[in-house]
Every structure is written in C-alpha cells, then in structure tokens.
C-alpha positions as CSV (number, residue, x, y, z in Angstrom):
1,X,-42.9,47.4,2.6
2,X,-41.9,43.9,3.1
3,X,-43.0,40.5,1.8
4,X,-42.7,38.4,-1.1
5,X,-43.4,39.8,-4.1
6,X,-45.0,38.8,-7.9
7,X,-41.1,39.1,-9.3
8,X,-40.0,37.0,-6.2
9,X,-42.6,34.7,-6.0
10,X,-42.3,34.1,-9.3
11,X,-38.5,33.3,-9.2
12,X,-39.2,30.8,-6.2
13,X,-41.6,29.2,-8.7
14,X,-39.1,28.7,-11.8
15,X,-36.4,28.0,-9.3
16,X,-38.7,24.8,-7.6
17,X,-39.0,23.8,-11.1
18,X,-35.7,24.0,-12.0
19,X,-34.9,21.6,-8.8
20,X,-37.8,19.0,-9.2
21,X,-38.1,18.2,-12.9
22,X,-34.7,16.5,-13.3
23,X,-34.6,14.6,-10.0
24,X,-38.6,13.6,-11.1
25,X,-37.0,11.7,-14.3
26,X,-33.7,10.3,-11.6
27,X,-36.4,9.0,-9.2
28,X,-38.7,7.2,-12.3
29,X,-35.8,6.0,-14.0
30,X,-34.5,4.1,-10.7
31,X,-37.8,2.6,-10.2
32,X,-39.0,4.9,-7.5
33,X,-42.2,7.2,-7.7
34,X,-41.8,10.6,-9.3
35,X,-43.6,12.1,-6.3
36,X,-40.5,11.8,-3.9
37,X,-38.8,14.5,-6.4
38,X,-40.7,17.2,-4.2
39,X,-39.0,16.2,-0.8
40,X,-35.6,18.2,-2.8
41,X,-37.9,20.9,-2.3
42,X,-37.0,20.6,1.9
43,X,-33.3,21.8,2.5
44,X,-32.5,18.9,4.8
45,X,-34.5,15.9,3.7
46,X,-33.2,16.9,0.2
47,X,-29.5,15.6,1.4
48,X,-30.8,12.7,3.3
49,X,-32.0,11.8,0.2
50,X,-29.1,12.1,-1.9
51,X,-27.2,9.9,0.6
52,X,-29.9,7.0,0.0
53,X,-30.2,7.4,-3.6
54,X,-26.4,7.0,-3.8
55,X,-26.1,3.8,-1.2
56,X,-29.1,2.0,-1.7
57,X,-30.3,-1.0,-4.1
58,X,-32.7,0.7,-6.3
59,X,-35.8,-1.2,-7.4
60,X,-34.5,-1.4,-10.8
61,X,-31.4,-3.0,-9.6
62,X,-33.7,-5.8,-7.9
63,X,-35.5,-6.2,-10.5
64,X,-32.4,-6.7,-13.0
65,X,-30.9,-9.1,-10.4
66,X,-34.4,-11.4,-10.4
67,X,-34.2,-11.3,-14.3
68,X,-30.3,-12.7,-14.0
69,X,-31.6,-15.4,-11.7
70,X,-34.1,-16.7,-14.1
C-alpha cells in the first residue's frame, strides 16, 4: 500500500506550521503582508525570497526614513 497517510499527513501539517508562523511575524514586522509567509511553503520561491528579504528596503525602512525627513 502506498500513499500518504493520517500519521504522515499529519506531520506535513505540523511541519508547514512550524515553517510559516515565524516567517508570518518576520514578514508583518518588516511591513509586508503576513500572507507572503506561505510562499516558504514552495522549495524554490522560499530562497528567492530569503535573498529579497535580506537585500531589499523594507517598507518599514521607508517609512522610518520619511519620518527622519520631517
């Protein structure tokens, strides 16, 4: 018998879980929307977006750098 099993699917669950909720709070807390957490979820897209997080202005960045100006 083969296929994804209750124990299996299960783990897959916890284990999506486990990878979303913490880069959910990274991507609110740099001003981006929560929702992009769930592209982690794609093996290749997930390191793209690493690489931008890392080397891009975030919006909270801009929006510290408007507040210096004023």
């Amino acid at each position: 018998m083969s296929g994804i099993g209750l124990p299996e699917l299960i783990v897959i669950v916890v284990i999506g879980i486990l990878v979303v909720v913490p880069f959910w709070k990274i991507f609110t807390k740099a001003g981006y929307s929560g929702g992009w957490s769930l592209l982690m979820l794609i093996p290749v897209i997930s390191i793209v977006i690493l690489f931008y997080l890392a080397f891009a202005e975030w919006p909270i960045q801009r929006e510290l750098k408007k507040l210096k100006k004023i």
